[in-house]
C-alpha positions in Angstrom: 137.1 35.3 107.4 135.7 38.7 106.2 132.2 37.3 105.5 132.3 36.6 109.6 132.6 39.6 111.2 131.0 42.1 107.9 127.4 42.1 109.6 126.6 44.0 105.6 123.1 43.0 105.8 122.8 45.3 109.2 123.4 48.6 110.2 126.2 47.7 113.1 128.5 50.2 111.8 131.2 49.4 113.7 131.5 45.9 112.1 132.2 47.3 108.8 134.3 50.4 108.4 136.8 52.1 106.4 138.6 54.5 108.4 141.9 56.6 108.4 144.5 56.9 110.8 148.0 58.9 110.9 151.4 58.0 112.4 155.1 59.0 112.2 156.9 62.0 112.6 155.4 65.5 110.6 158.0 65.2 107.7 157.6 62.1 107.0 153.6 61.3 108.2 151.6 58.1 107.3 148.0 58.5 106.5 146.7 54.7 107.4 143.7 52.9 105.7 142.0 51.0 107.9 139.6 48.5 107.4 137.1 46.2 109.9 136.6 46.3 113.7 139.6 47.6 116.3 139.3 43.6 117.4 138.6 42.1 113.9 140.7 43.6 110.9 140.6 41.9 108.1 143.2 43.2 105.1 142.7 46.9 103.9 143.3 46.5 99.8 145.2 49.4 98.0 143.5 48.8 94.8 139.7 49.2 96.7 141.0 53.2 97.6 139.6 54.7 94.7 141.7 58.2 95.6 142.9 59.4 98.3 144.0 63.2 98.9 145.4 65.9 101.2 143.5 68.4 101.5 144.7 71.8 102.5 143.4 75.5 102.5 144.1 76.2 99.3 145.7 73.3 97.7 144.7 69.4 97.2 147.3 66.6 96.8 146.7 63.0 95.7 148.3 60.5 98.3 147.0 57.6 95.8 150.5 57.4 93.9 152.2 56.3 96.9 149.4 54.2 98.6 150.9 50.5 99.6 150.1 47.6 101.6 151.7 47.2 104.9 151.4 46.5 108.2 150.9 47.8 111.2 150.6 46.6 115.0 150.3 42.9 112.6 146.9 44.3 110.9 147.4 44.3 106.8 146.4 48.1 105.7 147.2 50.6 103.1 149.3 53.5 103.8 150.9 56.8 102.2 153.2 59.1 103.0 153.3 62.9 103.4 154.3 66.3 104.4 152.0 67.2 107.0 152.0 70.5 108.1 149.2 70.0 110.9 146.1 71.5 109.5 145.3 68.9 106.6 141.9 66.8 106.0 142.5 63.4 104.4 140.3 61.8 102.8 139.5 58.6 100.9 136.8 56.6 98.9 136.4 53.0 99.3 134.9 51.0 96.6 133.8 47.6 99.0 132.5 46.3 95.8 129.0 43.4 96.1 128.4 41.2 98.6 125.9 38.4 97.8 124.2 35.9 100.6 123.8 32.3 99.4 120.4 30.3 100.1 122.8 28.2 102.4 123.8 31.7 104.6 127.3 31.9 103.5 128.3 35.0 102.1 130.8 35.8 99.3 131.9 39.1 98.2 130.7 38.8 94.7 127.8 39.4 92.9 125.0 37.7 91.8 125.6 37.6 88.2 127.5 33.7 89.1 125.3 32.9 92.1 122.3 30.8 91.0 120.9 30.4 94.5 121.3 34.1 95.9 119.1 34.8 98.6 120.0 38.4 98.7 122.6 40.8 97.8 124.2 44.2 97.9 126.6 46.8 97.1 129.2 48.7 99.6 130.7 52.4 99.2 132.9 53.3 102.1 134.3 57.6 102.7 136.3 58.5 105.5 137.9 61.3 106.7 141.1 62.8 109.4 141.9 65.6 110.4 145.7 65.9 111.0 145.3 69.1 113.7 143.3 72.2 114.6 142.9 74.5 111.3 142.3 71.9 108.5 139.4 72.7 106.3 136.7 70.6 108.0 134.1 72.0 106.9 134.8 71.3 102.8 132.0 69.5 101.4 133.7 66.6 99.2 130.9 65.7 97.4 131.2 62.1 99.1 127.4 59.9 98.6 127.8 60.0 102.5 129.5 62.7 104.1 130.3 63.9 108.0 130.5 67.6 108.1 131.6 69.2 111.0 129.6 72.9 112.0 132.9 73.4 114.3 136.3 72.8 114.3 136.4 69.1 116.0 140.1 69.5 116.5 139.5 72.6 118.8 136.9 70.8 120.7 137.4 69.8 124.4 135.7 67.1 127.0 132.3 68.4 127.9 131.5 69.8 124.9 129.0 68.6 122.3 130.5 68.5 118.6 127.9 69.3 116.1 128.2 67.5 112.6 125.5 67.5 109.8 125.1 64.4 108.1 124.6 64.4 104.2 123.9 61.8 101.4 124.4 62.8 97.5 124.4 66.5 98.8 120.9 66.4 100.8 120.7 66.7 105.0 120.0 63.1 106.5 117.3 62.8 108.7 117.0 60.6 111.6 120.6 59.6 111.0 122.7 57.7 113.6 126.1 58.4 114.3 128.2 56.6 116.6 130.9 57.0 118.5 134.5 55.2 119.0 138.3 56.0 119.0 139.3 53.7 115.6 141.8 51.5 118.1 139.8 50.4 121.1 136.8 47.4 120.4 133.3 48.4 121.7 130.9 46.1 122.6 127.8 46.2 120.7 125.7 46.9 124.3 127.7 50.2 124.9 127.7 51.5 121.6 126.4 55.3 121.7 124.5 56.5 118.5 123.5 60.5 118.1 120.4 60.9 116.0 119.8 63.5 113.4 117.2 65.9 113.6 115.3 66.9 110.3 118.3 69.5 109.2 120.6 66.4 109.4 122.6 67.8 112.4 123.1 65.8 115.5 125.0 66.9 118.9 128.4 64.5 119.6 129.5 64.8 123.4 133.1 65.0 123.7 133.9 62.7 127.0 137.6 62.2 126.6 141.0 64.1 124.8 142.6 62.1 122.2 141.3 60.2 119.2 137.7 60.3 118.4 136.1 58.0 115.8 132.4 58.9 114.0 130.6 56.5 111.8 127.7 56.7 110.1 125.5 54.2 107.7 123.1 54.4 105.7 121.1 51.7 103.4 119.4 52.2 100.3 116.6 49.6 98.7 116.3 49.3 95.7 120.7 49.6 94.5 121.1 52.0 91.9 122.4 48.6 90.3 119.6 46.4 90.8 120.5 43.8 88.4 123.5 42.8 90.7 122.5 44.3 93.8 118.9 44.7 95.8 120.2 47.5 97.9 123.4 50.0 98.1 125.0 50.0 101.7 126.9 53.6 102.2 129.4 54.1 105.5 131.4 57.0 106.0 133.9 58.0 109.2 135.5 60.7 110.5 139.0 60.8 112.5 140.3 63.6 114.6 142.1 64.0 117.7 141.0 66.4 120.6 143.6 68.4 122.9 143.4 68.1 126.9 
């Protein structure tokens, strides 16, 4: 079922993607993992969430502890709870492990070392981000391999403006980056997906159309994997979640 709807050997980010959601009541909050497409959502897997951490002004807090399957709205995801106090970032690393293409086109989310008639294979890292309200320390680099920075406070921002984010891998500005846009919940057709493109500092302009949730993804492929024996390339996503105000 996964290998269906994956896509890992392009760079439809929306097929693929690791990204975090909140729910419940302020005392007793739920950071979500979600994993797949709004229409498509295969099981999110606890033990792939290699940490996953509150992060306030001045003090971090590891949700991992607590992280357990469960389900929501009938999708299978991971989930913790917390004290959220409004101004938090979350944020989590995904270890989607090797994916590996047999000579007949199936896929298997293996790797090679098994797989006598490979055709192809590859490795995928998944970060994402939320921000639980206005205030939360956006801007903190995390040291992610791909990593969504906002220049502004995307909590504060409000339809008809233009969210600027800078787009880094391993630390360095992205160039000629595409990020694009969704809300996490609602499925967008391939046709009508928007994509922002960095320009050589890695920044790119979002427009902000709608309030509510807001979804950014980003990709980004690298040939040859940093494990080549087991991989020919390293495929890197990364979201970030907010909501906007009216």
């Amino acid at each position: 079922m996964i290998v269906a709807w994956l896509l890992a050997w392009s760079q439809a980010a929306f097929a693929h993607d690791v990204w975090l959601t909140l729910d419940g009541e302020a005392a007793s909050r739920r950071v979500i993992v979600n994993y797949g497409h709004p229409d498509d959502r295969p099981p999110a897997f606890a033990d792939k969430v290699l940490d996953l951490d509150a992060i306030g002004a001045a003090t971090t807090l590891s949700l991992r502890p607590g992280l357990a399957a469960t389900a929501v709205d009938g999708h299978q995801v991971a989930a913790s709870l917390f004290v959220d106090d409004g101004h938090l970032l979350l944020a989590a690393r995904y270890d989607n492990g090797f994916w590996t293409r047999l000579a007949d086109g199936e896929t298997r989310n293996v790797t090679r070392r098994l797989v006598s008639n490979a055709s192809e294979s590859l490795w995928s890292g998944k970060f994402a981000k939320a921000l639980s309200g206005p205030g939360a320390p956006f801007a903190r680099l995390l040291g992610h391999d791909l990593e969504l920075v906002p220049l502004s406070d995307p909590a504060l921002a409000r339809p008809g403006e233009t969210l600027k984010l800078r787009v880094l891998f391993r630390g360095q500005p992205l160039r000629d980056a595409e990020i694009e846009r969704g809300d996490g919940m609602t499925a967008v057709q391939e046709q009508a997906i928007l994509k922002f493109k960095t320009d050589a500092d890695g920044v790119a302009g979002v427009p902000i159309v709608t309030a509510g949730a807001h979804m950014l993804v980003i990709d980004h492929r690298v040939s040859p994997s940093r494990t080549p024996d087991q991989a020919d390339a390293d495929l890197f996503n990364a979201t970030l979640w907010f909501r906007t105000a009216n």
